[in-house]
N, C-alpha and C positions, 0 to 999 in steps of 0.2 A: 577574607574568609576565615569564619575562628577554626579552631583545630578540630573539633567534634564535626562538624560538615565534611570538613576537606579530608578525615579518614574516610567516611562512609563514600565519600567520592571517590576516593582512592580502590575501596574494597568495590563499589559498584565497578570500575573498570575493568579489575581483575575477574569480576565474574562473566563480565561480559567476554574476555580474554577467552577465560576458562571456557567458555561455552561455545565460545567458537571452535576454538581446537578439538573439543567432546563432539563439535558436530560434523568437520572433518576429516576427524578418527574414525566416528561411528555412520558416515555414510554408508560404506560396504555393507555393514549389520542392517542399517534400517531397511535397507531396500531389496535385504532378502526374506522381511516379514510378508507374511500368505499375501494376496491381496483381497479385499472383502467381497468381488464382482465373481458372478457367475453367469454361463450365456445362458439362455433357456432357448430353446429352438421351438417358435408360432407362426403358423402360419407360414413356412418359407423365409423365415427373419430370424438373426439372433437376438435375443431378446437380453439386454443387460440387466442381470440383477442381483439384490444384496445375497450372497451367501447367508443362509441359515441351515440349521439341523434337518428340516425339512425339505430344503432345494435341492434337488436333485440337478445340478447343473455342469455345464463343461468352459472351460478354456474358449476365450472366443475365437482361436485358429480352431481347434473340434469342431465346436459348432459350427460354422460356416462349412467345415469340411463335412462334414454328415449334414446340415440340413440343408444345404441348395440341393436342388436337383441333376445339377451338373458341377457337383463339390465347386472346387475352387479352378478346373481346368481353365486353361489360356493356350492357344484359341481353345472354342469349340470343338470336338472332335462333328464331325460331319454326320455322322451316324448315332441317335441319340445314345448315350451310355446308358447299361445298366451296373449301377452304385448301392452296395449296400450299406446299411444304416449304424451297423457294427466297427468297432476299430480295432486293433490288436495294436498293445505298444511292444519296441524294442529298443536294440541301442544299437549304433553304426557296426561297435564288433563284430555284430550277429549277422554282418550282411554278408551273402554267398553267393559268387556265380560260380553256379554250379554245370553249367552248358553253355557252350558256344559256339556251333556248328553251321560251318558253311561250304562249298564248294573250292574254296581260293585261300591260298594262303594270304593275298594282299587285303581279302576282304578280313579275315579271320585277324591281320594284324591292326585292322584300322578299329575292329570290337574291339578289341584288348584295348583302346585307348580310348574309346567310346565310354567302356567301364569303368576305366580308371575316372573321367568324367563324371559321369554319374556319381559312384563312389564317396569322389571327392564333394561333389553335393550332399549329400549324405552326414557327410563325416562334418562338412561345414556348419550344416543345418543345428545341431546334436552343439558343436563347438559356439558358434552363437547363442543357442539354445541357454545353454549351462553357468558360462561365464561362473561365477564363483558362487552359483544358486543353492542354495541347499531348500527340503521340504518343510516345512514349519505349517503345522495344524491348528494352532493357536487360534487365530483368527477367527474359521470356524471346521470344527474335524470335518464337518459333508464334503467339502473340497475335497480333501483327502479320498475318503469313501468315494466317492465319484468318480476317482481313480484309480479304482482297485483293479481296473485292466491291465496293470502292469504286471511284467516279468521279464525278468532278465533273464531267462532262457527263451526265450521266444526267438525266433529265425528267420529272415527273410532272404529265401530263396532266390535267385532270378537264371530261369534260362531262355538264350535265345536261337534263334534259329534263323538263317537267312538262305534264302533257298537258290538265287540267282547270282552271279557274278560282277555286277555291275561298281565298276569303284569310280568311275565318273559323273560326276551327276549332269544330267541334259533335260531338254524339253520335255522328252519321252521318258525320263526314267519313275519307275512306280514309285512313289514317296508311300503308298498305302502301309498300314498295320496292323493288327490283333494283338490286342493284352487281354490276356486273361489274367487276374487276381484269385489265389483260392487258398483259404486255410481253413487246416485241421490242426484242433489243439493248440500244440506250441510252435507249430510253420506256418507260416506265409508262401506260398510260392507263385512268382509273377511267371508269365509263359508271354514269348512275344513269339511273334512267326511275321515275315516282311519279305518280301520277292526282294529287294535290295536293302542292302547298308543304312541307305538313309531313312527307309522306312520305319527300319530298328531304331535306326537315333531317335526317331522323332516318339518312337514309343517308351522309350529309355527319358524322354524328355518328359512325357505324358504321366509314368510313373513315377515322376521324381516331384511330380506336382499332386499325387495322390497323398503323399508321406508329410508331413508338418510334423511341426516340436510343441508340445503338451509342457505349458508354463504349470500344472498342477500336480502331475507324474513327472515330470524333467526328466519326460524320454520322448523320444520321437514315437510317431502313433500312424499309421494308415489305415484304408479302410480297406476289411477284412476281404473282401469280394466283389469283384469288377468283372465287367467285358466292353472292352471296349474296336471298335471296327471303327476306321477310321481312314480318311485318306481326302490332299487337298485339292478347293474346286480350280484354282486357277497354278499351274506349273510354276509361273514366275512371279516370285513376291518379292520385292526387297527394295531396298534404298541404294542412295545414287549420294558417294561420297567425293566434296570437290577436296582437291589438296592441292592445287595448284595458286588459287587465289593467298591462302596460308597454311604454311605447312603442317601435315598431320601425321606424330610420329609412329612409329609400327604398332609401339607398345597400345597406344590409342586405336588405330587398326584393328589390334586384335582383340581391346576389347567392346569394340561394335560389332566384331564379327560374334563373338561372346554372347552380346543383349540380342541378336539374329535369331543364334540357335535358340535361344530361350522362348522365343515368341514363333518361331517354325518357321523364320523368312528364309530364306536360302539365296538370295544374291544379293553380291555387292560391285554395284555396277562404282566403276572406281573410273571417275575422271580425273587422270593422274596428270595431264599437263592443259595448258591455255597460253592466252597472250600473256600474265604475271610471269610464269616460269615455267621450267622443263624438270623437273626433279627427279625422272627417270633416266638414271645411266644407262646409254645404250654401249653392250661392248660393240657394236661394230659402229656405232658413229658415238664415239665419246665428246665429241667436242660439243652436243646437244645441251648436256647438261652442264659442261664445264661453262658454255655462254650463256646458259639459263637459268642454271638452281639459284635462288636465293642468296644462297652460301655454300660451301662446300660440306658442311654438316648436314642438309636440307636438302639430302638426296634419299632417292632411294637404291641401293644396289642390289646385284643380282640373287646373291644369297639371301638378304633382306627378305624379297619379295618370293623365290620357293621356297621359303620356310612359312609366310605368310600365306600362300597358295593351301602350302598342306594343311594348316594351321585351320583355315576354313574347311577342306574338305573333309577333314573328321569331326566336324564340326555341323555337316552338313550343309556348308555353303560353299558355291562358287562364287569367284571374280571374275568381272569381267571387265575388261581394260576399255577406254573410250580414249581416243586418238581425237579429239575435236577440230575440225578443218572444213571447209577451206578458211572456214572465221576463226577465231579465237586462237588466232597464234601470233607469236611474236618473239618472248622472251625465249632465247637458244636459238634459233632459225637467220639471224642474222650475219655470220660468219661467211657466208658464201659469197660475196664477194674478195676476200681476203686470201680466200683458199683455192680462188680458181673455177668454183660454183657458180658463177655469177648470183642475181637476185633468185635468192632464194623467197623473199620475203618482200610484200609491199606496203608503204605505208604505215610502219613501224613508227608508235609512239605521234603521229600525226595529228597535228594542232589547225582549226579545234575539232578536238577529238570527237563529239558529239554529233557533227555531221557527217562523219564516216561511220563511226560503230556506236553501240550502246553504254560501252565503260571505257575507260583506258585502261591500257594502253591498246590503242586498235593494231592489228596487223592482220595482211592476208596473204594465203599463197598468193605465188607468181603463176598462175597455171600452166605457162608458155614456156617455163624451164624445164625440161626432160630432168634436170635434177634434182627439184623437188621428187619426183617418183621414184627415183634412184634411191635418194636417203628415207624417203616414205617407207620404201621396198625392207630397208636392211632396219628401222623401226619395229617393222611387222615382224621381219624374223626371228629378232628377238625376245619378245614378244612372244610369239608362237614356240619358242624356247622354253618361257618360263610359266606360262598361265595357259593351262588345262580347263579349255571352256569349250561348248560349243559353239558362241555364239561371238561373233565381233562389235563392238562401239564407232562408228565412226563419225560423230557426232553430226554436224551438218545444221545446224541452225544461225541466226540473226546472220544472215551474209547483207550487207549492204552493199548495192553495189558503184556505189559513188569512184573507189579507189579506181576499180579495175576500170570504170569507163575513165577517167580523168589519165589513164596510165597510157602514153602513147604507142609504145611499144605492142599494147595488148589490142587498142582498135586498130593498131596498123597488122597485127595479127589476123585478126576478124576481118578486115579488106582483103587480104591475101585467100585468106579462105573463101572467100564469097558469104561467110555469114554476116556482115553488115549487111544484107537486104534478108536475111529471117527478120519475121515479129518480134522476135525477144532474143537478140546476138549474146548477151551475156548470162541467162537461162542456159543458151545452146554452151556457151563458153563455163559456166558450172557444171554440166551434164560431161562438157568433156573432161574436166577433172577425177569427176564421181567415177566416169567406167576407168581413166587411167592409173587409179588409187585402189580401186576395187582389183584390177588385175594383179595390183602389187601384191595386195592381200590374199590373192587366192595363190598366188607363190609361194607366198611365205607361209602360209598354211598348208597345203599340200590337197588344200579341198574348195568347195566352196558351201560355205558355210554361213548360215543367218546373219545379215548383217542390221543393226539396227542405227535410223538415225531420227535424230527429232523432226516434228515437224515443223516444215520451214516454209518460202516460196515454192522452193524445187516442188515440195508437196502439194502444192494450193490444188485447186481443181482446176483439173484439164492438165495439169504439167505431171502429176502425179505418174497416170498413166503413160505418157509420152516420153517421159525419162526414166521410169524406177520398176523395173519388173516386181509385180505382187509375189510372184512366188519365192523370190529372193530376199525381198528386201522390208522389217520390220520397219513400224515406225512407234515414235515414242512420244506420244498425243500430251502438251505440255500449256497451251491457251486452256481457257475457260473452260468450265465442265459444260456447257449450253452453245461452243464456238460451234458456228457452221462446218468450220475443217474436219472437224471427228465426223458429222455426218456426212460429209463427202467423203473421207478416206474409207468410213464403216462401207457406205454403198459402191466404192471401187472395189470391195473386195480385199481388201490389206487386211494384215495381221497385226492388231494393235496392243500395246502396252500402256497403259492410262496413268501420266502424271500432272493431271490440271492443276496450274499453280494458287488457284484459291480456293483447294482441299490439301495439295498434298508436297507444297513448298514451306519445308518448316523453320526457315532465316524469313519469312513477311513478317511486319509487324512491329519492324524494330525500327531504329531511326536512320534516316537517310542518310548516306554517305558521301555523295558527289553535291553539288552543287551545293543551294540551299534549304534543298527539300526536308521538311522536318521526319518526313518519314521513306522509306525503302517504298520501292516502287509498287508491291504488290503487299501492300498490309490491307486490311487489318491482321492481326496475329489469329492464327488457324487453331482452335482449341480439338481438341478429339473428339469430340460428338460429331464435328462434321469430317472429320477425318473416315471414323465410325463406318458416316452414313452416305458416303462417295460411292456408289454403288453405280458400276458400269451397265447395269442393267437398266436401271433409274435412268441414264445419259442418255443411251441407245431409245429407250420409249419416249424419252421429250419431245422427238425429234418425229412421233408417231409412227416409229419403225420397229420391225419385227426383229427382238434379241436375237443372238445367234452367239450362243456364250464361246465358241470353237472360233469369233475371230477375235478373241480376246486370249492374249497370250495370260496377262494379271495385271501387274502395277508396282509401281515403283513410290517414294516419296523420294523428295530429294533436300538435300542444304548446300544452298554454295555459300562458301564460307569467304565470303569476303567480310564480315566482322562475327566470324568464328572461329578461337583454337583453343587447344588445349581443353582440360577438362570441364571447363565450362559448354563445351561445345555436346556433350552428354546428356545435361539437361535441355537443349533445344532438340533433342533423339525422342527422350524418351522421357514418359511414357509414350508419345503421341503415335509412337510410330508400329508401338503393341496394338494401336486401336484400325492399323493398315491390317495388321497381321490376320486379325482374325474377320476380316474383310475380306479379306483375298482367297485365305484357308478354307472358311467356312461359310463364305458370303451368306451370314443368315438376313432371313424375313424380316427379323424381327428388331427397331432401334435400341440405339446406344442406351436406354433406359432399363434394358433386364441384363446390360452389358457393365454398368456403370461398378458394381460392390467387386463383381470378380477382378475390373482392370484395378481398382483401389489392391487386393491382393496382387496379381500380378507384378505390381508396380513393388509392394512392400519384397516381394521373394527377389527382383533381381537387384533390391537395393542389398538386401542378406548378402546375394552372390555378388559383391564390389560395384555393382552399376551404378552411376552417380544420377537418379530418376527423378526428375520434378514432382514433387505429393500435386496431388491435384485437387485435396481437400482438406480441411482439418485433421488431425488424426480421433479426437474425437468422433468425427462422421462414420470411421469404419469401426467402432466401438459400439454404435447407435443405427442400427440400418435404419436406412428409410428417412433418418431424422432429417436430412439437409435438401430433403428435395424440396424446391418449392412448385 
């Protein structure tokens, strides 16, 4: 190459050099230039369009917040909102609780942390918001103009008021609301009033989805004037988290119990042990967990779990613990011969595993041990220690009962009793477990209290009533949404909880783990329209019967995590399980189609607040309404 080329080569290189470092110098600068888009609100849609002199336009979080008809709420509030079309901006400083009155000091301290909650959303939103933004008119000044709703003296008030005592949350406790919105001039002021704590949180939550950050003012903005009544259709909503299959640390815990409040669920049914492991330390039978955890890291301890306890209740969830038995034990239960217990446990890890149980490692109680109920007993009372619920888990499904007849001890049990000549001896031999477990539990309790189990055999029809008192005993309806079982248990009269696993199992879909199955036994993968539109009413009328929404306690979703942990385990939650929420909350008329742009938001505010949420569409899509339906 002669010299006159190989400079110019040389110089080209350096400019290309130059120009890269000019361009990751000056990323920060370019990408706080205006941006050229403005919404336009037609029709019930934000309408994208080029900023000019003459558009009169807004920030596409404005728009959507002033032109739906139910802004951007999640769920539904139950009772339609009235939303005005006006917004007032301000900035986090300006936020005041100026009231907070209630009868209790424990209630008045669980506010104070409720606010700070709120608050901290607020303050997040605003910090998000800003990042190193400044306003720049360049582009086109209308944007600007467009914004001329700001000021930084503007206030947003908030008081609240809770009128009853209630700091537990139960079946029966009023979750109902009232927010008023009303400003004059340069205040805002929110007014909540709620017979209980949780009624406020969920208004505190409702409020806090009124307020969005204004990319055009680079201030937080709400709308000027609200009323909203509100209160949810079904008591129990929530998800069913395993951590036994692998383990799932607090810090993760708390923040599902986090993505809960966000979406108004309020329980976390926690199946904390199975046949993999025991990871609850029991202080009165420590040796449960010492032969069971995983590892010694891969427990859970006592202060762990009430600080977890409170952690949801101001949060407005309970937990509630699931003890799964007489199946799904194994790991930890096997020490009793060692210690004097004799079998506590039968058929532990038993090859091939598939003709006694559904997965391995199989194991089942010994029912005919008095000491199984012994350590069941001092289980529950720990338990009863540390989780403030009304209601008990004790799980109760896939019992095969291959072991217990093959187990000689147990038919030479059933001879002695005279139940080898019953129709169904080991039916009768599960039923005697259930009452002997159940009394341990109503010990350790001090009451006797809702008990819920899945449904199983023990359930079918004809055994249902013969073994399981209705007025005691929940069940947690987990076969097909169209199974005969739901319309036989609906027409016994039982109190139902609806988790049919091809609507509302959110580990289907994926690939098979045992054998050589390419896929998990109940795929296909379950997207949120049919989540959406699981409607326990829809069940109940298949079946040509008259709804009766009062034996429907709500629903649950669940994931058993045998290929889930860690933070991936987050996006297999959510969004989908925002699409339960307001199913359950607001069970509206109407499908996933007038639901679709709000869960798109929804989804974006709990990614703002650290939830790690699967998009469910381009992001272009929520820029463009209406554009991606086909």
């Amino acid at each position: 190459m002669s010299e006159p080329p190989r400079r110019i080569y040389s110089l080209l290189q350096l400019l290309l050099v130059f120009n890269a470092l000019w361009f990751v110098s000056a990323q920060g600068s370019f990408f706080q230039i205006s941006s050229p888009w403005v919404w336009v609100c037609k029709e019930n849609k934000c309408v994208r369009t080029r900023a000019s002199e003459t558009t009169q336009g807004q920030s596409n979080a404005v728009c959507k917040l002033t032109c739906y008809e139910s802004a951007t709420l999640w769920p539904l509030p139950t009772v339609k909102p009235t939303l005005s079309k006006n917004v007032a901006a301000f900035f986090a400083s300006n936020v005041r609780i100026t009231k907070l009155t209630s009868n209790s000091s424990k209630t008045e301290d669980m506010l104070r942390e409720a606010v700070a909650i709120f608050t901290n959303y607020i303050q997040q939103m605003e910090s998000n918001g800003l990042g190193d933004s400044t306003r720049d008119c360049v582009v086109s000044a209308n944007t600007c103009k467009s914004a001329s709703y700001v000021t930084a003296q503007h206030l947003l008030n908030v008081e609240v008021i809770v009128t009853q005592n209630t700091v537990q949350l139960a079946l029966d406790t009023d979750e109902s609301y009232t927010l008023d919105v009303k400003t004059d001039d340069t205040v805002t002021t929110a007014y909540i009033v709620a017979e209980t704590y949780f009624g406020a949180r969920h208004a505190m939550e409702t409020l806090s989805q009124l307020i969005t950050w204004d990319e055009l003012s680079n201030s937080l903005v709400m709308i000027q004037n609200a009323h909203i009544e509100d209160t949810p259709v079904f008591a129990h909503r929530g998800f069913s988290i395993d951590t036994s299959r692998n383990y799932v640390e607090i810090s993760l815990l708390k923040r599902i119990i986090d993505g809960l409040s966000y979406n108004k669920l309020n329980v976390l049914h926690w199946h904390i042990t199975d046949s993999n492991s025991f990871p609850f330390v029991s202080s009165r039978e420590p040796l449960m967990a010492i032969y069971g955890a995983h590892s010694a890291r891969q427990v859970y301890q006592s202060a762990d779990i009430q600080e977890l306890v409170h952690y949801a209740q101001v949060r407005g969830v309970k937990i509630i613990p699931e003890v799964d038995a007489p199946s799904h034990v194994g790991a930890g239960w096997d020490w009793g011969p060692i210690y004097g217990m004799g079998d506590l446990l039968l058929c532990f890890d038993i090859q091939p595993w598939d003709d006694y149980c559904y997965q391995p490692p199989c194991g089942f109680f010994n029912p005919i041990n008095d000491k199984v109920y012994t350590v069941l007993g001092n289980i529950y009372k720990d338990m009863a220690d540390l989780f403030q619920n009304d209601m008990f888990h004790m799980g109760g499904d896939e019992v095969k009962m291959k072991c217990w007849n093959e187990t000689k001890s147990i038919t030479q049990w059933l001879a002695d009793k005279g139940w080898d000549k019953e129709p169904e001896p080991l039916l009768k031999l599960w039923s005697h477990y259930q009452n002997q477990s159940l009394a341990k539990l109503d010990e350790a309790y001090g009451n006797t209290q809702p008990v819920i189990l899945w449904n199983s055999d023990l359930t079918a029809k004809g055994h249902a009533t013969s073994y399981l008192d209705r007025n005691r005993y929940i069940i947690q309806f987990w076969d097909r949404w169209n199974d005969t079982t739901l319309k036989n248990l609906y027409e016994d009269g039982y109190k139902l909880i609806i988790s049919n696993y091809d609507a509302l199992y959110l580990d289907c879909g994926f690939s098979g783990w045992v054998g050589e199955a390419l896929n998990n036994w109940c795929g296909p993968y379950i997207g949120w329209k049919k989540i959406y539109e699981n409607s326990p009413k829809a069940m109940i009328e298949n079946f040509g019967l008259v709804y009766n929404k009062d034996q429907f306690l709500g629903g649950e979703a669940a994931l058993w995590a045998e290929q889930s942990k860690g933070l991936a385990l987050e996006g297999k939650i959510w969004p989908r399980l925002s699409a339960l929420a307001e199913r359950l909350w607001t069970d509206p008329e109407t499908g996933w189609r007038l639901a679709e742009t709000r869960l798109h938001i929804q989804r974006e505010r709990m990614v703002d607040r650290g939830i790690t949420a699967d998009p469910l569409q381009p992001e272009w899509c929520m820029q463009n309404d209406d554009s991606c339906f086909f």
